[in-house]
SEFISE-376691 format. One line per 2 residues: number of its first residue (from 1); their letters; for each residue x, y, z of C-alpha. Coordinates in pm, 1 decimal, m for minus. Layout:
REM residues N
NUM> A> X/Y/Z ~ ...
END
This chain:
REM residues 244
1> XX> m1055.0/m1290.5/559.8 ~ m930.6/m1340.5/209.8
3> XX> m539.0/m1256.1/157.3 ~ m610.0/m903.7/m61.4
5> XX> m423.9/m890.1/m452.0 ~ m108.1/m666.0/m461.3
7> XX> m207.9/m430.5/m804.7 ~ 53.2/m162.1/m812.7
9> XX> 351.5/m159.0/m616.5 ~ 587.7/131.0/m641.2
11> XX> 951.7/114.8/m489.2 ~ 1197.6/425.2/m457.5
13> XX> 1017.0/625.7/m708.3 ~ 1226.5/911.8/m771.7
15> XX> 1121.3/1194.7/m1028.5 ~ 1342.3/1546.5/m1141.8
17> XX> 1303.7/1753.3/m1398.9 ~ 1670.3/1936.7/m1416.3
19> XX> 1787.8/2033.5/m1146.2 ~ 1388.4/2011.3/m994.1
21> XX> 1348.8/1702.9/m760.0 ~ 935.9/1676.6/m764.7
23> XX> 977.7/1302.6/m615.3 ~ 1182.3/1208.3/m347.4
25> XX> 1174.8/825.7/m267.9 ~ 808.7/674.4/m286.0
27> XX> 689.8/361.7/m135.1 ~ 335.6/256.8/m205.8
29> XX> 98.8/m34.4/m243.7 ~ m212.7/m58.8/m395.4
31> XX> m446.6/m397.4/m356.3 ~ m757.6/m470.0/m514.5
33> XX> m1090.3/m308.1/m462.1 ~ m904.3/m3.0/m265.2
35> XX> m981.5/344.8/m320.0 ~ m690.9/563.6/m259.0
37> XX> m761.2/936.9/m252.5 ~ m362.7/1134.4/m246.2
39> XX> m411.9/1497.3/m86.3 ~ m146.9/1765.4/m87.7
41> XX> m78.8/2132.4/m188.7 ~ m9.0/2172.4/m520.0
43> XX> 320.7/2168.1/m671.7 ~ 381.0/1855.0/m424.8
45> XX> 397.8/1601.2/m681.6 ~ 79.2/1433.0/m707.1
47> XX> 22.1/1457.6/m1107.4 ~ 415.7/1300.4/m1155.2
49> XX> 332.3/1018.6/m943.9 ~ 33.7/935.8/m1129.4
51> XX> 181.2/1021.7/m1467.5 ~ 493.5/771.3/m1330.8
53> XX> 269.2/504.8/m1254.0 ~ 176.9/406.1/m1582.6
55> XX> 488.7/608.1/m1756.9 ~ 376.9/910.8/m1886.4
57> XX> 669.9/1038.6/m1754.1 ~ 1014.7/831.2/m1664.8
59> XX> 1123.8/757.8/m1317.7 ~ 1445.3/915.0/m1288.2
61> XX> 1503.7/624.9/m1002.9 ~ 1306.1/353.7/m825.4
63> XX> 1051.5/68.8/m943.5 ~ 651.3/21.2/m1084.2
65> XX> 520.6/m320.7/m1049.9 ~ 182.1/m377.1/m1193.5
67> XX> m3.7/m785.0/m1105.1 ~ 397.5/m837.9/m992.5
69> XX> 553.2/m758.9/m1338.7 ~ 779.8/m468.5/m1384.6
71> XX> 651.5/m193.9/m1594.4 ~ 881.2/m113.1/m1898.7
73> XX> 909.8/4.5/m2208.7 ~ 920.9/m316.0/m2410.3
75> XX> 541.6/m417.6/m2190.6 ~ 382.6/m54.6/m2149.1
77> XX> 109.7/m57.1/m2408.9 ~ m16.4/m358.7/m2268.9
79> XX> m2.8/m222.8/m1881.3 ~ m177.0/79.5/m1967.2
81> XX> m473.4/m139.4/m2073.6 ~ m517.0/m245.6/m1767.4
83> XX> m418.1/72.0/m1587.5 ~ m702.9/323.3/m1708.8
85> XX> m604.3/748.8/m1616.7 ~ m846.7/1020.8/m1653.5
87> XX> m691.4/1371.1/m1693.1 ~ m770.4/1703.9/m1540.8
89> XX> m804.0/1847.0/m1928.8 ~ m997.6/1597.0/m2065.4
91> XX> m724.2/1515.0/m2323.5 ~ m993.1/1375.1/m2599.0
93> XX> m905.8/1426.5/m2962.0 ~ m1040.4/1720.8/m3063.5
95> XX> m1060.9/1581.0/m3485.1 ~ m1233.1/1305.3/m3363.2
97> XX> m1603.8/1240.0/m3289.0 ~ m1738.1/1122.9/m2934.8
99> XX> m1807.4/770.6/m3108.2 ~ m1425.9/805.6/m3256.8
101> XX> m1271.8/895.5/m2916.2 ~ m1431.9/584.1/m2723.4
103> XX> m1337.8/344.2/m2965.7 ~ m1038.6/394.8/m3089.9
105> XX> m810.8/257.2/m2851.2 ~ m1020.1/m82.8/m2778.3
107> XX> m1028.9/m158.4/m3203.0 ~ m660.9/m91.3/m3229.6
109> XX> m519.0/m255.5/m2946.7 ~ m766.2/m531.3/m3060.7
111> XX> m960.8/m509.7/m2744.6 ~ m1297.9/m551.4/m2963.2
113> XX> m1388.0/m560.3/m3285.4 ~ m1564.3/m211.3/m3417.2
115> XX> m1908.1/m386.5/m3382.9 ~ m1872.4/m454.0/m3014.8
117> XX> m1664.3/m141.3/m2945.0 ~ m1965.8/54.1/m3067.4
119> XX> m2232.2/m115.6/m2900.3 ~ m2031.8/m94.3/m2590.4
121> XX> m1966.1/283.8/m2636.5 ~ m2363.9/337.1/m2722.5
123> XX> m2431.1/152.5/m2405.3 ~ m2238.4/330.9/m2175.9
125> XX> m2296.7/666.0/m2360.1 ~ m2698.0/614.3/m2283.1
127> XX> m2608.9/533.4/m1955.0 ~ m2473.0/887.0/m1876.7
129> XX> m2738.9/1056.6/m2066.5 ~ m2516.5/1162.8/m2340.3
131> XX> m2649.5/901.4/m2641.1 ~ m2697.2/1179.1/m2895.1
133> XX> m2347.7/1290.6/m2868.7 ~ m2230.7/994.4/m3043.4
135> XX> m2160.5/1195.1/m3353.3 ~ m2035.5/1546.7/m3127.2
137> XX> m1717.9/1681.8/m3126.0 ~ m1536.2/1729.0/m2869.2
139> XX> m1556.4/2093.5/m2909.1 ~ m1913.4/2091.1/m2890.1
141> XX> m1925.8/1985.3/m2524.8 ~ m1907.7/2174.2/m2214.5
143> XX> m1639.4/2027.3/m1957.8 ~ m1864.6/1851.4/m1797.0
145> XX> m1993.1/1622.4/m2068.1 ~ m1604.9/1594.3/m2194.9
147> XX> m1469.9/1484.6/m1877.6 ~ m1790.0/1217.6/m1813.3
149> XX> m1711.8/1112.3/m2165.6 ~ m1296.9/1092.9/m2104.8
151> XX> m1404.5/856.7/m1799.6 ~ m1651.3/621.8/m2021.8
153> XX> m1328.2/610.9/m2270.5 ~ m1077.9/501.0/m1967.7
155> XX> m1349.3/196.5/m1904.0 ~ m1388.2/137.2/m2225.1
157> XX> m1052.1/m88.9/m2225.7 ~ m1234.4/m236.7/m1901.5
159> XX> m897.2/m168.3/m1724.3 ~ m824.9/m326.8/m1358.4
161> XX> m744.5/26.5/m1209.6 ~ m782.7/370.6/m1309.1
163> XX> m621.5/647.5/m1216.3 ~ m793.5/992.6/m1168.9
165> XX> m565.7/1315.8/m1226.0 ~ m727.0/1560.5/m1036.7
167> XX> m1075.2/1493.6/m1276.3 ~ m1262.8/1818.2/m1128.8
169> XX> m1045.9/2093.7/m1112.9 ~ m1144.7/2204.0/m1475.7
171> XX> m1471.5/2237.8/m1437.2 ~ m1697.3/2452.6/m1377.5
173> XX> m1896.8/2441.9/m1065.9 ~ m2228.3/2319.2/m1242.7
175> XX> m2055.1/2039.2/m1349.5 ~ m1826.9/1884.9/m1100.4
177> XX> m2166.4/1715.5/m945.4 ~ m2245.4/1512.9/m1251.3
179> XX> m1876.9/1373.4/m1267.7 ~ m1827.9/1365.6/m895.9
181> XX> m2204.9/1120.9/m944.9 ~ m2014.2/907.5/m1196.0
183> XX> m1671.4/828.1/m1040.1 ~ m1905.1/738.7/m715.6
185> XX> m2046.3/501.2/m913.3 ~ m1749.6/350.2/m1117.0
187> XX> m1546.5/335.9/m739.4 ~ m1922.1/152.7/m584.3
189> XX> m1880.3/m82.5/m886.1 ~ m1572.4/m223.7/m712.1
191> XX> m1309.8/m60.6/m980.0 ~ m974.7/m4.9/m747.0
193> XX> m872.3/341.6/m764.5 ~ m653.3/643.0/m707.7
195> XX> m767.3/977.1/m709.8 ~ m561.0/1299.5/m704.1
197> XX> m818.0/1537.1/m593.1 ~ m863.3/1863.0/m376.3
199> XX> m1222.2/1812.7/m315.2 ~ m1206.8/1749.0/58.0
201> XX> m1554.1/1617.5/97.7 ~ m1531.4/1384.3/m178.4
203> XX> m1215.9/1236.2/m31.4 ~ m1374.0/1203.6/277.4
205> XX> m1735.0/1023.1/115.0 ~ m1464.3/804.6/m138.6
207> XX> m1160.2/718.8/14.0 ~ m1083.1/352.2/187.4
209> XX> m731.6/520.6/234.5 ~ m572.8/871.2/196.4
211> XX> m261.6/906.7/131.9 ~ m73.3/1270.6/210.4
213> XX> 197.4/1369.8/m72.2 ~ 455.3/1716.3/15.4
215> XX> 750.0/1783.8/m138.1 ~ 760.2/1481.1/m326.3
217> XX> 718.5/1230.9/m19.4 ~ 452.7/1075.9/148.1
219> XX> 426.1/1250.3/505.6 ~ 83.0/1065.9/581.9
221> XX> m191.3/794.1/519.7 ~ m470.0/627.7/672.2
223> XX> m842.5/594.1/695.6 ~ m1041.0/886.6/582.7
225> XX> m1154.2/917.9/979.3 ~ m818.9/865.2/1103.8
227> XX> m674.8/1099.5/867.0 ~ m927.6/1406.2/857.5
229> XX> m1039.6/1342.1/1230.5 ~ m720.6/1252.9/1376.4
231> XX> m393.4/1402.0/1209.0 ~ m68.3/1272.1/1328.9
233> XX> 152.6/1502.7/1175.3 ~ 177.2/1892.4/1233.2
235> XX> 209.0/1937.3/812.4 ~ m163.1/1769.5/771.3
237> XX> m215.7/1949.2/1039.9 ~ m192.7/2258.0/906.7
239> XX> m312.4/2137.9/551.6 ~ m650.4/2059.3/692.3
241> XX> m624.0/2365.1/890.9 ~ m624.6/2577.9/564.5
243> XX> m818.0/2366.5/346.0 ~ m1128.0/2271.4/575.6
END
């Protein structure tokens, strides 16, 4: 078999906010074409983990390697071109049409010109069904349609990875479905992943590996049989217990 390609690799992460320790020392690896799903009850760190991956927020201690480069300050706009991240709210901008949103970032990081930007955005806007929103505001869509159109946005800077901050829990149940469809079908697409989600069943359907987060350390990971079938530890054990 083919060696796999090392995408993210992150050493020691350590995250506080004051006197607040929400990560405690976090080794992780992430190769191509994987589909991590990270599980855990909330408050256990999953968002800062994310959000520290492509510095949203600052380690207070450890390392982020992205294609074997250290992620910094001086070479972060360019990493989070290639690291995509969906957000539980949505975070469009709200003065900004649907057309506006999508393009924006890919013209002004000179990604595309505006020509192919828009025929890119049209494209995959027709693909979800939502073509005649080019000219919407954001304020004019239900959560559903905002979050389907904040995903089309991440892959509009055709990123290597994307990261998916817990992309359902704003929604209302009508909707998850239709977004739930579309991530299924970015992920079958071969786009490597990681997911913070508490949608069990999804996790189960997605996941080539989940990975257990509590208290700001990672207690567990494995297959999504090993893991839901066959808990090692009596934490997950419980977790599933509750959650299942």
């Amino acid at each position: 078999m083919p060696e796999r390609r090392l995408e993210i690799s992150v050493r020691g992460l350590k995250k506080s906010f004051g006197d607040n320790k929400v990560l405690n020392g976090i080794d992780f690896d992430l190769y191509d074409g994987e589909k991590v799903v990270v599980l855990g009850p909330s408050g256990s760190g999953k968002s800062t983990f994310l959000r520290c991956i492509n510095r949203l927020e600052e380690p207070t201690a450890g390392e982020v390697f992205f294609d074997d480069t250290l992620i910094t300050d001086k070479n972060i706009q360019a990493m989070r071109g290639k690291i995509g991240m969906v957000f539980q709210h949505f975070n469009l901008i709200n003065n900004l049409s649907v057309m506006e949103n999508l393009t924006l970032a890919p013209v002004k990081l000179h990604k595309f010109s505006a020509d192919e930007a828009d025929a890119k955005a049209r494209k995959l806007l027709k693909h979800i069904g939502l073509l005649n929103k080019v000219d919407s505001f954001p304020a004019s869509l239900s959560g559903g349609q905002k979050q389907r159109v904040a995903i089309i946005r991440a892959l509009m800077m055709e990123p290597k990875v994307l990261l998916f901050d817990e992309p359902t829990s704003a929604l209302d149940p009508e909707s998850i479905g239709d977004v739930l469809s579309l991530i299924h079908e970015v992920v079958n697409n071969g786009m490597t992943t990681i997911i913070v989600t508490h949608e069990m069943n999804f996790a189960r359907e997605i996941a080539s590996r989940v990975v257990f987060i509590d208290k700001g350390r990672i207690i567990e990971e494995g297959t999504p049989s090993q893991f839901f079938s066959h808990p090692k530890t009596p934490r997950v054990k419980e977790f599933l217990g509750k959650v299942l």
